[in-house]
Structures are given as C-alpha cells and as structure tokens.
C-alpha positions in Angstrom: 3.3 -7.6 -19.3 1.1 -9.6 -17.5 -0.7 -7.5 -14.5 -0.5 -10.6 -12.2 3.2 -10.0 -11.8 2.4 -6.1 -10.6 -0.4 -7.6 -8.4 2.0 -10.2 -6.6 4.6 -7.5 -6.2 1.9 -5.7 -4.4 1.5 -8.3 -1.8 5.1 -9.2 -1.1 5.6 -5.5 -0.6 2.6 -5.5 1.9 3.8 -8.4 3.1 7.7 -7.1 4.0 5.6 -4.1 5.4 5.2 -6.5 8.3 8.3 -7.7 8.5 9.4 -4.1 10.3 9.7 -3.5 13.5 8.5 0.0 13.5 5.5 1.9 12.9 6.6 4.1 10.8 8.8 1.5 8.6 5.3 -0.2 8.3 3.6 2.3 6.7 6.3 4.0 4.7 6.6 0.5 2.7 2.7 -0.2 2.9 1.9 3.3 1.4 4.2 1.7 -1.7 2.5 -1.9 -1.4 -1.2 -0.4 -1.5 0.2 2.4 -4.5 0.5 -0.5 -6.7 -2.1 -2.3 -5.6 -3.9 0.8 -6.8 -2.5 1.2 -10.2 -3.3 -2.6 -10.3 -6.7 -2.2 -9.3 -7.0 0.6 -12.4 -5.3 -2.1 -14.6 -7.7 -4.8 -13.9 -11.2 -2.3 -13.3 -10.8 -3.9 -9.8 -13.2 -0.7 -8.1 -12.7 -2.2 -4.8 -9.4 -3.1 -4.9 -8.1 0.5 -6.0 -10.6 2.4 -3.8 -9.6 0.5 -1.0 -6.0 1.2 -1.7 -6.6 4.7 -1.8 -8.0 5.2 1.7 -5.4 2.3 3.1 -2.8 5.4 1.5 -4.6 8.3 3.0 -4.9 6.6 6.5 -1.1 5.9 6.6 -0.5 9.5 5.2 -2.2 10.9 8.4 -1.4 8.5 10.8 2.6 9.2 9.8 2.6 12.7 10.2 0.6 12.5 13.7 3.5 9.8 14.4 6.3 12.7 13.3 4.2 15.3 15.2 4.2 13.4 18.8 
C-alpha cells in the first residue's frame, strides 16, 4: 500500500472538514483528518507532521466539549 494514498485521504478529509457549516461538524471530521494524518506521519517518520496532528486532535477535543458545555 502506498502511504501517499493514506496521506491524500488525510487532506480531502481536512479538506470536507471545511465544507461544514458548523463548528462542531468541523472538528468532529478534522479530529479524523488529523488521526490519519497522524498514523501517516508514524508511517513516513514525519515527527512534525504526527506531532502536529496530535495537538491539532487535543485542541479540537477541548474546544468540543467546552462547545457541548456552553
């Protein structure tokens, strides 16, 4: 399997993140985008790309449940 194909998914799921209207629908399918970007950063020994990924992940996590709490 070539890891360009799970890289490119990534991005079009990143990408269709955008395509929502709401917040939440954003991050809900971002947090997937940037969990495979992560798994392809691993895949590749991309550090920055999977690190970055990680946090992008953790900022969504808390900014959704602060969005649920309001």
């Amino acid at each position: 399997m070539s890891y360009e194909i799970i890289g490119t998914t990534a991005s079009f799921i990143v990408l269709a993140s955008f395509l929502m209207n709401e917040e939440w629908q954003i991050r809900v399918v971002n947090i997937f985008g940037a969990a495979l970007f992560v798994f392809y950063g691993v895949l590749i020994g991309a550090f920055s790309v999977w690190v970055l990924n990680a946090i992008l992940i953790i900022v969504h996590v808390y900014k959704l449940v602060r969005y649920f709490k309001e």
